[in-house]
Each structure stands twice: as structure tokens, then as C-alpha cells.
VOGU-3710 file (C-alpha; in Angstrom, 3 decimals, decimal comma):
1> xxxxxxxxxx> 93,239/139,222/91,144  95,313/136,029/92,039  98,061/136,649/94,514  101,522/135,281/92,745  102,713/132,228/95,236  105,818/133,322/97,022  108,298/130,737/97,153  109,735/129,517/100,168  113,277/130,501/100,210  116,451/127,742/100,168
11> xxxxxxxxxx> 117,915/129,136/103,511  114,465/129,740/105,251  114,631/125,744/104,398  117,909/124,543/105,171  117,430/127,004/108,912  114,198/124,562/109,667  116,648/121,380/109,202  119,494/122,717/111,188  117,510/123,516/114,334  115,364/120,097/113,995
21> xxxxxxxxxx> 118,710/118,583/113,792  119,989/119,749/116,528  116,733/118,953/118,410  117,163/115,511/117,622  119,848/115,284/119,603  118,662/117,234/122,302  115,811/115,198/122,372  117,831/112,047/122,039  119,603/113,205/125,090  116,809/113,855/127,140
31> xxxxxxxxxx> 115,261/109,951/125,987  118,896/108,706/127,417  118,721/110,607/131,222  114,665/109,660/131,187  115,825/105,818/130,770  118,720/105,774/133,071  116,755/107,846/135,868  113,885/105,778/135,436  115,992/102,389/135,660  118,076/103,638/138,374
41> xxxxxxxxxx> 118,158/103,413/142,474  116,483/106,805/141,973  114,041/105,318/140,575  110,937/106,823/143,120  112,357/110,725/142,408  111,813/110,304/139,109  108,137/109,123/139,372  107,961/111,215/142,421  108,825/114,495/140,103  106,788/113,294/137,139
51> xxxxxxxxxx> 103,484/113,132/139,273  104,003/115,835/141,279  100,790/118,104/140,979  100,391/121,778/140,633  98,277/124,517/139,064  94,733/126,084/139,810  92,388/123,006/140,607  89,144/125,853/140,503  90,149/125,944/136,771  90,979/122,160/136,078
61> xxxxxxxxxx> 94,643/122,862/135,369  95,794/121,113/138,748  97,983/118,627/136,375  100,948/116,430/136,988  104,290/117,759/136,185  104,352/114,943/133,369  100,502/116,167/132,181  102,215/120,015/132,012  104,865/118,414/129,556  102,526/116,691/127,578
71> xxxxxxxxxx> 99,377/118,902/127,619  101,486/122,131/127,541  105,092/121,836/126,252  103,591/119,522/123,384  101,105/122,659/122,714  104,300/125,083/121,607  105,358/121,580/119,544  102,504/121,647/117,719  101,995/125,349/117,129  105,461/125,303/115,351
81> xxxxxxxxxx> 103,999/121,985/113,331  100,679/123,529/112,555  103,293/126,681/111,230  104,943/124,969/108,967  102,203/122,664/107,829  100,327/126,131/106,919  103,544/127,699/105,112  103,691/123,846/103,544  100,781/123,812/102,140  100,331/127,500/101,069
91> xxxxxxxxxx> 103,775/128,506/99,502  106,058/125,476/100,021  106,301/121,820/99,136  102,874/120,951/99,727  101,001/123,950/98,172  100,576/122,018/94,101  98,857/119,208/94,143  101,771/117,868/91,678  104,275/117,989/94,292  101,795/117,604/97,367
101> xxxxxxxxxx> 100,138/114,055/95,555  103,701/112,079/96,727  104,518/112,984/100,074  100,785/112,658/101,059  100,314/109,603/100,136  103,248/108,068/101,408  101,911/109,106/104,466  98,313/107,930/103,995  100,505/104,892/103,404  102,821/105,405/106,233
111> xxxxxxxxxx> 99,640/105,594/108,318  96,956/102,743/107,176  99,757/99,652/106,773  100,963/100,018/109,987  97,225/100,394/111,757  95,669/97,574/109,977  98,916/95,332/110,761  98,663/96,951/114,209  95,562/95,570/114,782  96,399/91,989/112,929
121> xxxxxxxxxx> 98,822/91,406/115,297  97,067/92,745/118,514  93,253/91,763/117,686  91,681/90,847/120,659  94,006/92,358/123,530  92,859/94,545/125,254  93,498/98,058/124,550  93,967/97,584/121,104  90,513/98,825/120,005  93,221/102,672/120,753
131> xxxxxxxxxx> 96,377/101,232/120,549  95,712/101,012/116,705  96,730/104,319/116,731  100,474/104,390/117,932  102,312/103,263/115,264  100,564/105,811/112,724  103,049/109,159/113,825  106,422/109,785/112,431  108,468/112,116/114,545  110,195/115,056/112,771
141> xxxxxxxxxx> 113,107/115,901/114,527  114,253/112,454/114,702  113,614/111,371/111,490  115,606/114,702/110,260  118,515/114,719/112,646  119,104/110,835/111,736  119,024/112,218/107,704  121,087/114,941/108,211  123,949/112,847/110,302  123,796/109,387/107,976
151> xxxxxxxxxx> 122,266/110,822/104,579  124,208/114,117/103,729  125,366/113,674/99,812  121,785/112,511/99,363  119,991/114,970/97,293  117,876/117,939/98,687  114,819/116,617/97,407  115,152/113,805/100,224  114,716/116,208/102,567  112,265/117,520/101,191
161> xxxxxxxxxx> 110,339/114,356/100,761  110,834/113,454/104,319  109,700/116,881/105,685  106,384/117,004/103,248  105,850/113,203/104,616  106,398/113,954/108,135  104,402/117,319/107,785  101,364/115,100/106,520  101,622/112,342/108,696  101,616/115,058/112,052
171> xxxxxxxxxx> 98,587/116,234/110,114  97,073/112,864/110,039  97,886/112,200/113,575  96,874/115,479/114,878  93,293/114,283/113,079  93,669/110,865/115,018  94,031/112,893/118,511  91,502/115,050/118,136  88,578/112,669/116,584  90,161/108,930/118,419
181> xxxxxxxxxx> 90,921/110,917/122,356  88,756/113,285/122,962  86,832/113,021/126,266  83,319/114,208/126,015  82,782/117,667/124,736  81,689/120,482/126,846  80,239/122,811/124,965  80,474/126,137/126,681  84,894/126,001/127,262  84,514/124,451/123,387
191> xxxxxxxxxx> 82,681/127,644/122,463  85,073/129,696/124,296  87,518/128,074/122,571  86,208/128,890/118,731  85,552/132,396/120,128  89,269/132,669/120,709  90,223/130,951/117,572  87,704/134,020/115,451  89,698/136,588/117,300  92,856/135,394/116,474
201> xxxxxxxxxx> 92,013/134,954/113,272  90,631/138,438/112,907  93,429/140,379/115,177  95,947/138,364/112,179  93,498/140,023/108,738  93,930/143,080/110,858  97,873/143,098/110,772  97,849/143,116/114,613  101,290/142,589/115,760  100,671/142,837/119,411
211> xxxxxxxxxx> 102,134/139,925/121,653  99,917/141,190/124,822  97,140/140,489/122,752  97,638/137,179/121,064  99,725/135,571/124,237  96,600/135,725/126,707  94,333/135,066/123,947  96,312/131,600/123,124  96,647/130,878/126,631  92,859/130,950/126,911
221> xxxxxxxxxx> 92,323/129,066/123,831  94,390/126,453/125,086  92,578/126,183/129,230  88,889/126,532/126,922  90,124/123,809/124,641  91,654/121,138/127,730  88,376/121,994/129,715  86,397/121,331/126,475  87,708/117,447/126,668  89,567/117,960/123,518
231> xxxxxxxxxx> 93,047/117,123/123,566  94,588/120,302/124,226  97,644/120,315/121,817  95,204/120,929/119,215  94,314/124,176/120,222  98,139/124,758/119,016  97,585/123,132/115,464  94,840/125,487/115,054  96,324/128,762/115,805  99,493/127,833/113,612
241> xxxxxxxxxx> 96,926/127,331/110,791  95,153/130,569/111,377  98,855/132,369/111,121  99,327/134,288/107,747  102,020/133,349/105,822  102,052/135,824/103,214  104,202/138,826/103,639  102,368/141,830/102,865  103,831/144,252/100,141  106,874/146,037/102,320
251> xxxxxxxxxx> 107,296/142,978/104,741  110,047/141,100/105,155  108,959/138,159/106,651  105,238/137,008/107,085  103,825/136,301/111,032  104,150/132,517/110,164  107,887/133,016/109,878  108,567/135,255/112,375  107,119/132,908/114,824  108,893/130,109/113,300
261> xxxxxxxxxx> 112,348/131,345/113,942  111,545/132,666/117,660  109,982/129,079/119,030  110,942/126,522/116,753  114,434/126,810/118,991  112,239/126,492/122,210  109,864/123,726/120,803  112,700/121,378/119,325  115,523/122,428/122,600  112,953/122,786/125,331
271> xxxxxxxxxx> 109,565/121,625/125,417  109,880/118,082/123,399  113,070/117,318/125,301  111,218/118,239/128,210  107,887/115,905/127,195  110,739/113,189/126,193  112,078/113,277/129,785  108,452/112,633/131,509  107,272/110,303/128,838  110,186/107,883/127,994
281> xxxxxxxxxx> 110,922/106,962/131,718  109,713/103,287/131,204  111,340/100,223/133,226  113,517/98,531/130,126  115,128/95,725/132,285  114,416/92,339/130,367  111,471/91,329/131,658  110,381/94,887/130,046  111,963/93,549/126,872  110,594/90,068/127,046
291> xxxxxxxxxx> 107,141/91,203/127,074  107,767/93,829/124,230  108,170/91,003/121,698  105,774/88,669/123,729  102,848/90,462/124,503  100,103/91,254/121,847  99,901/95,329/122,447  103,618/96,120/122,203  104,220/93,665/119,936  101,586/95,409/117,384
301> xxxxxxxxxx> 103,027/98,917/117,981  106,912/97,186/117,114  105,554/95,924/113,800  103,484/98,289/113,009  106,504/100,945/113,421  108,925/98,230/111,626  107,445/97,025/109,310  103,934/98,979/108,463  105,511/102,058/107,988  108,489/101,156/105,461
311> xxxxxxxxxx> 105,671/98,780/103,429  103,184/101,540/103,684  105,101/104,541/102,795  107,551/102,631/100,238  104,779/100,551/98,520  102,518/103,269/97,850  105,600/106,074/97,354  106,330/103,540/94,211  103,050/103,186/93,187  102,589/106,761/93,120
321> xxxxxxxxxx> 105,370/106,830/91,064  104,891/104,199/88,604  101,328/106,426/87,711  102,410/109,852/88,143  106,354/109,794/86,941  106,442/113,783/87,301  106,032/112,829/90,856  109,048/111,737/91,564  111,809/113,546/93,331  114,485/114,836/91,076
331> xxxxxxxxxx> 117,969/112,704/92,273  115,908/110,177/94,050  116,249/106,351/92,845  114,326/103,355/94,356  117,050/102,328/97,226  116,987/106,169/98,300  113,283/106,270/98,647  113,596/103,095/100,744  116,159/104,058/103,124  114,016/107,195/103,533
341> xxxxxxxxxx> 110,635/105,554/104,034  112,457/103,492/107,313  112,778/106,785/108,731  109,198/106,395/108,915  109,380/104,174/111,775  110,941/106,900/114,034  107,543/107,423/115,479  109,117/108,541/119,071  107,432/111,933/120,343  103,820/111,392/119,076
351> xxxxxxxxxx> 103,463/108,124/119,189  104,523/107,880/123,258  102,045/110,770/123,482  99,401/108,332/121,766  100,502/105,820/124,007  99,664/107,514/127,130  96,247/108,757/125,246  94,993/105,513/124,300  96,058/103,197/127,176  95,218/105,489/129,885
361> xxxxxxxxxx> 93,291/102,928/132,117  95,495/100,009/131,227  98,621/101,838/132,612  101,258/98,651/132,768  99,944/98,268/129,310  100,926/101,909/128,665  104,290/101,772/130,050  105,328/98,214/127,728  103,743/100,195/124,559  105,767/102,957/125,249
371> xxxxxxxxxx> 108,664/100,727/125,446  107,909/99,108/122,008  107,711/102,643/120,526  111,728/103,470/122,179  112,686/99,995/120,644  111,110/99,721/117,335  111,862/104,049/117,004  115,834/102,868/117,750  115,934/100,300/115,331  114,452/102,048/112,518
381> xxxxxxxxxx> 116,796/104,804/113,037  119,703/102,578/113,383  118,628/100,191/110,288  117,793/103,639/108,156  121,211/105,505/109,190  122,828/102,079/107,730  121,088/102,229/104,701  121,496/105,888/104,422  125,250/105,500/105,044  125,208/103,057/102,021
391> xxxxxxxxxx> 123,452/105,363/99,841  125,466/108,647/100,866  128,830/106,344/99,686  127,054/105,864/96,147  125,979/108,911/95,751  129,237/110,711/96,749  131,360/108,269/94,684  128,915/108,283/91,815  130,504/109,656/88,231  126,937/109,650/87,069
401> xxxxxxxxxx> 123,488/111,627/88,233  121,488/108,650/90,199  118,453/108,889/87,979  120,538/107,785/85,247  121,715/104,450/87,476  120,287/100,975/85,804  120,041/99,362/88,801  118,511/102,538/90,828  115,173/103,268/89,027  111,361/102,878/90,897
411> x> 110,220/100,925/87,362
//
């Protein structure tokens, strides 16, 4: 018998927005203190904090505090992602392949334009046989918080576009991470690893409710999944996808949800802000800048965030359109659907982890990428919050519905 698809409920929506927006600006917060410590006279505690070591060596956790933020704080992030990707793509925006076929490919778009520019720009430097990779991610809470502040008589469906893109394009990256930067694979921690994924898995088709259960159990998923070489955020992506979503007959709200509304607060006001702090400390004097627009690697990862992402996600987002019309959100005119595809560009929290994946052994290499991803992520959010403020005037001083606007269509 076919289970009826249980829709995903307006406020159950519009709570996922408010706390991303207001993680935003947490996060945006944390960016400022990480730039003005790092380019400070207290310069040396800030590095001195950020690799300061601790943990059990005997297991291989004896990380830096800045590997804790970005192998573990980033492994709650992406938990909550892999959550919502898995209530997406079972009973929300992404679960039809009518309403899935848009936002997907505007991030196959969003992804593929700026990687093949990416590597235009850079070919030949070194480092950019992994840099490629940077200017693929979109980050959520950015891209949301800068919606919500600059675009708020824009129709719903923009959000939902946005959050459907940016669900697919963490998906995309989170495929990037785990095929591009994993180390070799050692295979007993990998099978410990898959052994604690079938458990989980099984304690969930059970209806096990247990926290003393499932909190060790991800713990040691996540230690089997670092020591396996794989990067170990993933082992976060994959429990969130093994959550069910579905309340059972009687329930109110399904696992998936539940854990949604207890750490989505602690992943958007905690443990990216936290990441943010350790990752975006980079020197941004101007010889930092000068070599930003000057030098091959950071110069790829500013174009590709730029200019790849709005050409990728707005060229194929109207191609899409022009051959599926149904496909288009309701409200949504051509000029909307641009301003929204430059929030593309805020690539921010994934693509500085990226950075610090793929230019591990070319560290001042690192450090100038991850400068190009702070400056091209601030001026896409600054050039889409102007467009969005342009289109939030139309639309709230419009006498008409925007689909009905000559000079608005995507023909």
C-alpha cells in the first residue's frame, strides 16, 4: 500500500528560515572578530589558540583547536543539512521530480560554471588540480539571512527556490568532499564505520528513541569515519539521511524533526560561528588583497564565486524554464530569479572548509583562497541585497501579480 506523502507544514518552514537567519548573523559576527583578531597586535593568540592541540593521540583525535571546529562542529552542521536534505527530498520541496527538476539543476549549474571557469582562470597554478572545487558550495545561512533582510515582499516561492538550491548544492559538495579529499581508506575504522551506520539505521525501523544509544553510537561513527581517511563531516550527512522523517500514525513529529528543532539552534548559533572564527582568520591587509585579484588560485575561486555561479545557476534556471514552464516558481519573474541566483556566490562556510581541504600543503596558498572566498562571498551578498532591495520595492509597490509584468517574464 503506498504511504500518502505528508506535507511539510508552512510554519515547520518559515521556523527553518528564522533560525538560519539569525545564524547568518551570528555567523557574520563571528567572520568580523576572526578578521579583526587575526589582523590585530594579537595577532600570535589568535594562531596560538587556533593550533593549540588536544584530544587522545592513542586514538588519532589529538587535533588542533581549529581541526575540532572544522572536523567536529562542521559534523553537527552537516547532520542538520543531511536532515533537511532527507525531509527535502522525501516530503518537501524536493520529493516530485516536477518541483525537484529546477532547483537541482540550478545547482548542477551553480556547480559546473563556476569549476570549469575556476580552472580557466587558474590552469596551470599550482593547487588548482583541488582548488577547482571551492567555488562549487553555496552557504545556507548566508544566502538566507541576506534574503530574509533585503528580499522580504518577494514571494515565498523564492525561498523556497533558494533553500531547494542550496539543499542540492550542500549535496553536491558533500559528494565533492567525500570522493575529491579523502585520504586513503582504511578499511577496518571504514567498516566500523558502516557497522555503526546499520545500527543506526536499524535502532531508527525499530522506533528506538533512546539518546544513550544513538549519542555514543554517532560519536563512534564519526572517530571510525576520521580514522577511515574520509572526511569526517560526512559521517554527519549520513546519519541525517538514515533519520525517518515520517511520523508514525499517533506521532506528532517524526525523529527528523525533532532533531531539527533541538540542534539546528546549536549548528547555525554555535558550531558554524565557531568553525567561522578558526577558519576566516586570514591576513586581509593589501598586500592580501593585491594578490587576491593578482594571483591565479584566488583569482579563480573570486570568479568562479562571481561570476560562475550567477551564469551557472541563472542560465540553466532559464533554460529549465523555457522547456519545462510548470517549473517555474509561482510569483517569480526573470529579474527575481537573477537577484536570487547571486546569492549563489555566498559560498562562505563550505567553501573555506574546501579551501583548507584542497590546499593543505600549499598553506600561503590556502590562506589567499580563503581570502578570495570572504571577498567574492561579501560582494555577492552586497550586489544580491541591492538587487533584492530593487525587487522587494517592485514587488511591494506592484498593483499587479509579477507573473503578469511585460517586462518581468523568463521568455
Amino acid at each position: 500500500m503506498r504511504v500518502p506523502r505528508v506535507p511539510v507544514p508552512v510554519s515547520e518552514f518559515a521556523r527553518y528560515l528564522r533560525t538560519e537567519t539569525v545564524g547568518g548573523m551570528v555567523l557574520l559576527a563571528a567572520t568580523a572578530v576572526a578578521l579583526i583578531w587575526a589582523n590585530s597586535p594579537w595577532q600570535d593568540a589568535y594562531l596560538a589558540l587556533r593550533d593549540f592541540r588536544f584530544g587522545p593521540a592513542a586514538l588519532g583525535l589529538d587535533l588542533t583547536v581549529g581541526q575540532w571546529a572544522t572536523d567536529g562542529l562542521l559534523a553537527v552542521f552537516f547532520f542538520v543539512v543531511g536532515l533537511e536534505l532527507k525531509r527535502e527530498l522525501v516530503v518537501g520541496e524536493l520529493s516530485s521530480a516536477r518541483r525537484a527538476l529546477l532547483p537541482i539543476a540550478a545547482a548542477l549549474g551553480g556547480m559546473v560554471v563556476p569549476a570549469g571557469l575556476a580552472l580557466l582562470v587558474g590552469r596551470g597554478a599550482p593547487g588548482m588540480d583541488q582548488a577547482w572545487a571551492i567555488p562549487v558550495a553555496t552557504d545556507i545561512a548566508f544566502a538566507l539571512g541576506v534574503l530574509a533582510l533585503a528580499g522580504s515582499t518577494l514571494p515565498v516561492t523564492a525561498r523556497i527556490f533558494l533553500l531547494g538550491l542550496a539543499v542540492a548544492d550542500d549535496l553536491g559538495a558533500i559528494v565533492v568532499i567525500a570522493v575529491v579529499f579523502s585520504a586513503g581508506i582504511h578499511l577496518v575504522p571504514l567498516l566500523v564505520a558502516v557497522g555503526c551506520a546499520v545500527a543506526y539505521w536499524f535502532l531508527q525501523r525499530r522506533r528506538v528513541r533512546a539518546a544513550w544509544l544513538y549519542v555514543p553510537l554517532a560519536v563512534v561513527m564519526w572517530a571510525a569515519v576520521h580514522e577511515a581517511g574520509i572526511h569526517a563531516t560526512i559521517a554527519g550527512v549520513v546519519l541525517g539521511l538514515l533519520t525517518r522523517v515520517r511520523p508514525d500514525p499517533g506521532e506528532a513529529d517524526a525523529p527528523a524533526v525533532r532533531l531539527e528543532h533541538r540542534l539546528q539552534p546549536w549548528s547555525a548559533g554555535l558550531c558554524v560561528p565557531v568553525f567561522a572564527l578558526f577558519a576566516a582568520g586570514v591576513p586581509l591587509g593589501a598586500q592580501a588583497l593585491r594578490t587576491v585579484v593578482t594571483e591565479p588560485v584566488p583569482l579563480a575561486v573570486v570568479v568562479g564565486l562571481l561570476v560562475g555561479k550567477v551564469v551557472g545557476i541563472f542560465g540553466v534556471s532559464a533554460l529549465v524554464v523555457r522547456l519545462v514552464p510548470a517549473s517555474r516558481p509561482r510569483g517569480l519573474g526573470r529579474r527575481d530569479m537573477l537577484a536570487v541566483s547571486m546569492l549563489g556566490g555566498v559560498g562562505f562556510t563550505v567553501s573555506l572548509l574546501i579551501a583548507e581541504l584542497s590546499l593543505a600543503d600549499l598553506p600561503a596558498t590556502a590562506e589567499a583562497a580563503k581570502a578570495a572566498v570572504l571577498v567574492a562571498s561579501a560582494a555577492a551578498a552586497l550586489i544580491a541585497a541591492a538587487m533584492l532591495v530593487r525587487r522587494r520595492r517592485v514587488h511591494s509597490g506592484a498593483t499587479t501579480p509579477p507573473t503578469s509584468r511585460p517586462d518581468d517574464g523568463c521568455a
